[in-house]
C-alpha positions in Angstrom: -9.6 6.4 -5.7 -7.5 9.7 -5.7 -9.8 11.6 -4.3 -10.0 8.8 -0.7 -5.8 8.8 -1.3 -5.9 13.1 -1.6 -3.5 12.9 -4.6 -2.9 13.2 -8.1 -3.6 10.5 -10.2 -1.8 9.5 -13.4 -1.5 6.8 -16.1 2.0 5.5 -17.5 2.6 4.3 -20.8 1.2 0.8 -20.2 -2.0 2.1 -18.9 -1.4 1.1 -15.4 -2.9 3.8 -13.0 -1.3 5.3 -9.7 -1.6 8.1 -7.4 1.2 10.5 -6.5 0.3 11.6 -2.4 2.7 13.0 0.0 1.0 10.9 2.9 -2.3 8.9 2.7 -3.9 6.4 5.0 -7.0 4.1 3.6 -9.0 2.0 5.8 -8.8 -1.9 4.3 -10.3 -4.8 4.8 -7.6 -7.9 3.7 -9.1 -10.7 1.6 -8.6 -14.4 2.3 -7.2 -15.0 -1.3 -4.0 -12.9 0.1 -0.7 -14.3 0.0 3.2 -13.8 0.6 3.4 -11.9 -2.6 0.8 -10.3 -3.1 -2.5 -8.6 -0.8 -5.9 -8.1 -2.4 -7.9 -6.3 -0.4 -11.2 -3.1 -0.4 -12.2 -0.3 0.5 -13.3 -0.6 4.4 -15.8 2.7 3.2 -16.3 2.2 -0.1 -16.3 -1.8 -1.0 -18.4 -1.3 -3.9 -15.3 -0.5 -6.0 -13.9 -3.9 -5.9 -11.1 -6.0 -4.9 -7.6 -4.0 -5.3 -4.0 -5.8 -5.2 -0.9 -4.7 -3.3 2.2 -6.4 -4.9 5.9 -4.9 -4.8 7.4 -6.1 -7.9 10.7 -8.0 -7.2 10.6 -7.3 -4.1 8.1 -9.9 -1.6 5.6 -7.9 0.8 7.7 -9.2 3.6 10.7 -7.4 2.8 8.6 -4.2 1.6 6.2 -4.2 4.9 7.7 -6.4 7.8 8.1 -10.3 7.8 5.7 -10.1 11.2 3.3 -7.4 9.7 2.6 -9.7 6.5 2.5 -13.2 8.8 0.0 -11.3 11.3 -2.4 -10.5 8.5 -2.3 -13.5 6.5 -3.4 -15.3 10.2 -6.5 -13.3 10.7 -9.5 -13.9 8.6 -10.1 -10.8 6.7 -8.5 -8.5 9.1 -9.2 -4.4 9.0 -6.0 -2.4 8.4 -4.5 1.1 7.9 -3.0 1.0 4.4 -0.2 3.7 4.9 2.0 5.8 2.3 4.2 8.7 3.3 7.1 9.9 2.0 11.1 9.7 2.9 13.7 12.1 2.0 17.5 11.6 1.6 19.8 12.9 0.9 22.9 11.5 -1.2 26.6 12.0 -1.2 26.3 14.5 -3.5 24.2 16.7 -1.5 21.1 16.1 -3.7 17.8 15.1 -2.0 15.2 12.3 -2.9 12.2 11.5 -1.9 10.3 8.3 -2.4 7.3 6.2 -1.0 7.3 4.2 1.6 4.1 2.1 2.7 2.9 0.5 6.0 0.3 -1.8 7.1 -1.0 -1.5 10.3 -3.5 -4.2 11.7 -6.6 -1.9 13.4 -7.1 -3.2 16.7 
């Protein structure tokens, strides 16, 4: 999975896996089981490694990706997309930058 993402994987203390990327886009193919809170989905090129969720925590994928976005995939029946992460920078009153994630979902057409 790192390698298709081009970053660095990693393991926390929970044994929960992630990838640290300054900008990655996957070709994904949404699965029917998907809903408001969470997006399973695979691999468009590699399917073989299974069905992958997409959930945000306390936050709903509405608020995360766009209310329209998430009602526009959950419509279609197993819809390709561009599963998108890139990084923002800002920078704080103190004069200290941070950068964090942000992902997209972008319906292919």
């Amino acid at each position: 999975m790192s390698i298709s993402l081009g970053g660095l994987p990693r393991q926390d203390h929970h044994g929960a896996w992630s990838v640290i990327t300054e900008a990655s886009a996957l070709a994904v193919e949404i699965a029917d089981e998907s809903t408001a809170d969470v997006l399973y989905f695979q691999l468009a090129n590699t399917p073989q490694v299974g069905v992958l969720e997409l959930r945000f925590g306390a936050w709903s994928l509405a608020e995360v990706l766009g209310a329209a976005t998430v009602r526009a995939v959950l419509l279609a029946h197993r819809p390709l997309c561009e599963l998108l992460v890139t990084t923002r920078d800002v920078t704080t009153l103190g004069g200290r930058i941070v950068r964090y994630p942000v992902p997209r979902l972008a319906l292919r057409t």
